[in-house]
N, C-alpha and C positions, 0 to 999 in steps of 0.2 A: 456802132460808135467809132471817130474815126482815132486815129492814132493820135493824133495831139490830143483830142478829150479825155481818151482812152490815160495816157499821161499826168494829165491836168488833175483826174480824178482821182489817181493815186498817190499826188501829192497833197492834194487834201484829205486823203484818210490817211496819211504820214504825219501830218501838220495838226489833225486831231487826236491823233494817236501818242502825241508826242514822240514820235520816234524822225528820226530822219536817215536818210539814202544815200550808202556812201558806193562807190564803185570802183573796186579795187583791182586793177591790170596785171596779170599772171601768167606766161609762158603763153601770152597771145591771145586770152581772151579776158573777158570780163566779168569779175565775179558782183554783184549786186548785195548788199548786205542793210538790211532794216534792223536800224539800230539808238539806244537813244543817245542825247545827244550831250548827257552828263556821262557817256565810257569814256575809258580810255585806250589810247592804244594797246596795254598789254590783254582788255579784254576783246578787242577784236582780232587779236593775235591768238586768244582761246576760238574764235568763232573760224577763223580761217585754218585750224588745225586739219579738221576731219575735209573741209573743202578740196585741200591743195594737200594732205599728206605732209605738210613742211611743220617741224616741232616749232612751238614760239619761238626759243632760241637761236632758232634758223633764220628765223625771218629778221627782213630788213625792209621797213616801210617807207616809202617817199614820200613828199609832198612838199610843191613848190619849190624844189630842189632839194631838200633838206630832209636827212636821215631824222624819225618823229623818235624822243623816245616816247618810253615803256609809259610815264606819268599824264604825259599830255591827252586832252581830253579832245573829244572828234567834233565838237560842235563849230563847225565851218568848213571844216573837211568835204571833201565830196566826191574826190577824185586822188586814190593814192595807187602807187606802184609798189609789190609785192616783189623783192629779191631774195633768192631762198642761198641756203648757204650749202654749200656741197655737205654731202654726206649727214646734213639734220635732219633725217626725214623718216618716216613711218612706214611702212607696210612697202608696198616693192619700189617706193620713189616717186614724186614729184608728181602730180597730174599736170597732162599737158595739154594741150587745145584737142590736139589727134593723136586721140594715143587708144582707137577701138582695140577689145580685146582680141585677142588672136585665138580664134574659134579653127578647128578646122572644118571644112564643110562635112556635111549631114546628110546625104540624101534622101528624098521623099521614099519611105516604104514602099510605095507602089514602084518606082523607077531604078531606085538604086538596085546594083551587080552585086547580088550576094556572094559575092567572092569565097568557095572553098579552097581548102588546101587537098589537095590528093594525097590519102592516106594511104599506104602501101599495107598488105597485108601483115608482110613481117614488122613493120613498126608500129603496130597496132598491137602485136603479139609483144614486142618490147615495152610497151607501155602499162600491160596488164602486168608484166613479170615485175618490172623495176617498180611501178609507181610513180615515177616519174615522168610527166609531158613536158618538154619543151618546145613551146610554139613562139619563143618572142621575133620580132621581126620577120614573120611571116606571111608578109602584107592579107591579113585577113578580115574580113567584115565581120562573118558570125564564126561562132564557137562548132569546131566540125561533130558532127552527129558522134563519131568514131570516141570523141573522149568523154559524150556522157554513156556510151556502151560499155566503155571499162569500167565505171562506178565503183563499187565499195575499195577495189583495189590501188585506187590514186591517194598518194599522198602526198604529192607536186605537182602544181600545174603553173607555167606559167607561160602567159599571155602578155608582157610586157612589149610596147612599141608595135600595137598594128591600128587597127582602124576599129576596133571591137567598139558596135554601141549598147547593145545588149546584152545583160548578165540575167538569164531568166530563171525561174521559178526553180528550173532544173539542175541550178548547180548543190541544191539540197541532195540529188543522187549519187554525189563524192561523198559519202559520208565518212569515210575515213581522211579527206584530207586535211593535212597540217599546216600548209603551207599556198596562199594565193598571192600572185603578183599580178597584177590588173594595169600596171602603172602604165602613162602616158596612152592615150587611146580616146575614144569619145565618150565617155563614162556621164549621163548624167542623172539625175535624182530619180526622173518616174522611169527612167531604163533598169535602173539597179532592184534586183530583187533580192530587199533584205530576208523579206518570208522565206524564203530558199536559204540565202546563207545560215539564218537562225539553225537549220540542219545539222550542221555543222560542229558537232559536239567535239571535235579533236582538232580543229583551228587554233594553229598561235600565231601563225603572222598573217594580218591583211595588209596588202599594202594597193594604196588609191592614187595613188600621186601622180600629177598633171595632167589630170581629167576634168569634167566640168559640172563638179558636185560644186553644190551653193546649201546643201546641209547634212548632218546627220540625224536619221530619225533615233525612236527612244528604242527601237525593236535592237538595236547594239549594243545594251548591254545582258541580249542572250548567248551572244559569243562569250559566256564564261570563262573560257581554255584560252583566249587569247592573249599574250603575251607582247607583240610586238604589230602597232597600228599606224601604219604611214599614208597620211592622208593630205601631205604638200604640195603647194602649188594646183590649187583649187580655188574655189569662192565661195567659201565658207564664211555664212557669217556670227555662227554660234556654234555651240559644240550644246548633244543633248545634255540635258540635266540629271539623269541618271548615269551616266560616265561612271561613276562613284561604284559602280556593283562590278566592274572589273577590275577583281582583285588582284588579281595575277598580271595584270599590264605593268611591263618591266620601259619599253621605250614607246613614249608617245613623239611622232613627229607631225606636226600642224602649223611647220611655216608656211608664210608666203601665200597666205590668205585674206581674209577681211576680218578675222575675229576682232568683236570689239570688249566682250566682255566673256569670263573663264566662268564656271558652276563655280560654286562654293564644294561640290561633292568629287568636287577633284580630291580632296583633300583625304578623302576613300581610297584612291586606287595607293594602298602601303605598299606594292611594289616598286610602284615606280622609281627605276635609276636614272632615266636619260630622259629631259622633257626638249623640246624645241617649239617655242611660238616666236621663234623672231619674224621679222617682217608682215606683223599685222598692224593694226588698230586700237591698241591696249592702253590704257591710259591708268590702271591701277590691276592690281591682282588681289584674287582674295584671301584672308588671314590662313582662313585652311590650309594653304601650299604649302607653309610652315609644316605640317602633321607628316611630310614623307618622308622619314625618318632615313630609307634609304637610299632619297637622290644624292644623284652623284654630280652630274650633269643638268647646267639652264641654261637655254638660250632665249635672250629678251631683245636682241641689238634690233635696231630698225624698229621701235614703239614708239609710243607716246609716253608710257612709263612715268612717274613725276617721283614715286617711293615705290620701296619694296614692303613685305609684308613683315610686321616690325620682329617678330622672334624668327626671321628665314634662316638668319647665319647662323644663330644661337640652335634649334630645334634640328635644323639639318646638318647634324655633326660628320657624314659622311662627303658631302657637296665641297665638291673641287676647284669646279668649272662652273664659272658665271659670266656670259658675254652679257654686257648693259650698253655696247657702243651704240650711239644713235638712238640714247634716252635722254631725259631731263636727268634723268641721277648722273651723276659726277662720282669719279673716285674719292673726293671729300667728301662728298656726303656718306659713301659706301665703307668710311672709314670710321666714321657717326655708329655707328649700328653696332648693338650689341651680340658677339660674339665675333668680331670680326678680325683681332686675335688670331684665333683657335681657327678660322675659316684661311687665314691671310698663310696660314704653317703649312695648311693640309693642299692648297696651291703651289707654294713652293719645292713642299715634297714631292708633287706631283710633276712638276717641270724638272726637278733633281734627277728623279727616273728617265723622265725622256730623255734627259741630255745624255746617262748613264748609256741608255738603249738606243742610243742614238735616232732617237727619232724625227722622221724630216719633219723639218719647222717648230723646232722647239729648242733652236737656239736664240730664239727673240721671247723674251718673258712678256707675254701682254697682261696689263694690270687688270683686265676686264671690264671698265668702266672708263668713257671720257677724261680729261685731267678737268676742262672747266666746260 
C-alpha cells in the first residue's frame, strides 16, 4: 500500500470513527493525536500531559496565531504548537525530539575485561576485622572474590560509583550485613539478585540510585530489617504492591523516576518519616498516605498532582515538610484543607529552629506550594 493510500485510509477510519487528527509541534517534532472533534482544548491539554511531561497549566497552545483558550473546542483545528512554561513539568522535564537516555555502555559477557581490583593480603585481613569494605570508585566491573570470602563478618560494603553489572545469588553470603550502597553503576532488573539479598536478615539500608532498574519485584518485602530504601534516578515505573510489610522503613526515596501510580499499602509502612517521589508521573496519591502517622517529610514537586489525599494535614500531625512546587495544587488550594492550621504552626516552628541553628538556606521561608 503506498503512502498516500496508506493516508487516505486512515482518514477514513477517522472520518467513521468520528474522531479527527490533530498534530501538535513540540520541542521539534510532532506529536499526532486521534481525537473527537466535540473536545476541547483543556482536554487535549489532559492528553498531552503524560506525552510532553508539561502539566496542563504549563501549556500554551497555538493556532493560526492565537493563544486557544481552555473552552474552545478542536473541531477544525488540525495543526497547533505546544509552548511549555518553564518550571510546569512532571518527572525530570520536558520531552524533547533527542533526548536518548544516558545508558552507560554494557559489554557483551563474552568480550567485556572483567576488570579486578588487587586485593592486598593485609586489607583483606582489615576487612574481616572492621566489617567494613569500601570499594566506591574503584573502577571495577565485578564484585572481587576476596569480599564474598569474608562473609558472615561484613557489615558495610560499599560499591558506590564503579561499573558493577552484577549483584549475584552470592551476596546472600553477607549474612550479617547492615548496610549496602550499590548507587550509580549498571544495576539492571535480571542482573540483580533479589533471591540472594532476601538473605539478608540484618539489612537496614539499600540504596539503588542511578542505576537502570525499571522495577521492583514482590521478593522486597523479605528485607523486613530494612529501614532506609533509595532507589532514585532509575526507571521505575511502579513500586511492588506489597511495600506495605515493611514496617520498619523509616526513609523511602523514589525520585526521579517514572512512577505513575503509588500502592494503597503504602499506607502500611507506620514508620515512615521522610518520603520523596518528586519528579515522577503522579497525577493523584492514595487515601492510605494519610495512615503515617509519623511522617515528617514529602516531597511531590515536579508531578502531575491535581489534590492531595483529603485527611494528609489533618492525620499526619507530625509532617513539616511538604514540597508541591511544580503540581497542579496551589498554595490556595493547600490552604482549603483541613488541618492546615495545625500543619501551617509545625512549618513555621520548624524554619524558627533553623534560623535559631543557623541553618544554611533557611533564611528563605518557602510556602511549599505554587502561589497560582
Amino acid at each position: 500500500m503506498s503512502t498516500r493510500t496508506k493516508a487516505n485510509q486512515e482518514c477514513w477510519e477517522l472520518k467513521m470513527s468520528g474522531m479527527i487528527k490533530v498534530s501538535v509541534k513540540f520541542n521539534g517534532r510532532s506529536i499526532p493525536i486521534d481525537i473527537s472533534p466535540e473536545s476541547t482544548v483543556k482536554d487535549l491539554k489532559l492528553l498531552l500531559q503524560p506525552l510532553t511531561d508539561v502539566l496542563p497549566r504549563g501549556q500554551r497552545l497555538i493556532a493560526k496565531g492565537k493563544i486557544l483558550d481552555d473552552d474552545i473546542k478542536l473541531n477544525g483545528l488540525s495543526k497547533i504548537q505546544l509552548i511549555a512554561s518553564h518550571g510546569l513539568h512532571q518527572g525530570s522535564g520536558p520531552v524533547k525530539k533527542e533526548s536518548p537516555p544516558v545508558v552507560r555502555r554494557i559489554p557483551d559477557a563474552n568480550t567485556r575485561d572483567n576488570k579486578q581490583v588487587t586485593i592486598v593480603k593485609s586489607q583483606f585481613e582489615r576487612w574481616k576485622l572492621t566489617g567494613v569494605i569500601a570499594l566506591s570508585n574503584a573502577d571495577i566491573k565485578v564484585i572481587p572474590q576476596e569480599v564474598w570470602n569474608c562473609g558472615s563478618s561484613v557489615r558495610f560494603l560499599d560499591l558506590n560509583c564503579n561499573s558493577i553489572r552484577d549483584i549475584p545469588e552470592t551476596i546472600g553470603q553477607l549474612s550479617s550485613l547492615q548496610k549496602l550502597l550499590l548507587n550509580a553503576n549498571c544495576i539492571t532488573d535480571e542482573c540483580l539478585s533479589w533471591k540472594g539479598l532476601s538473605f539478608l536478615k540484618s539489612l537496614s539500608l539499600l540504596s539503588l540510585n542511578q542505576n537502570l532498574l525499571t522495577m521492583l519485584p514482590s521478593d522486597l518485602a523479605y528485607l523486613t530489617t530494612l529501614k532506609e530504601l533509595h532507589v532514585a534516578n532509575n526507571k521505575l515505573t511502579c513500586l511492588p504492591d506489597n511495600i506495605g510489610l515493611l514496617v520498619h522503613l523509616e526513609v523511602l526515596e523514589a525520585n526521579d523516576n517514572r512512577l505513575s501510580t503509588i500502592p494503597s499499602c503504602i499506607g502500611s509502612c507506620s514508620s515512615l518519616v521522610e518520603v520523596d517521589f518528586s519528579s515522577n508521573l503522579l497525577v493523584e496519591l492514595p487515601e492510605t498516605l494519610s495512615n503515617l502517622r509519623n511522617l515528617k517529610a514529602l516531597h511531590l514537586h515536579n508531578n502531575g498532582l491535581k489534590s492531595l489525599p483529603s485527611t494528609l494535614l489533618k492525620n499526619c500531625t507530625q509532617l513539616s515538610t511538604l514540597d508541591l512546587h511544580g503540581t497542579e495544587i496551589t498554595l490556595d488550594m493547600l490552604r482549603e484543607f483541613e488541618g492546615w492550621e495545625s500543619f501551617d504552626e509545625r512549618r513555621l516552628l520548624k524554619h524558627s529552629k533553623q534560623l535559631a541553628f543557623r541553618v544554611r538556606g533557611a533564611s528563605y521561608f518557602d510556602e511549599g506550594a505554587d502561589k497560582n
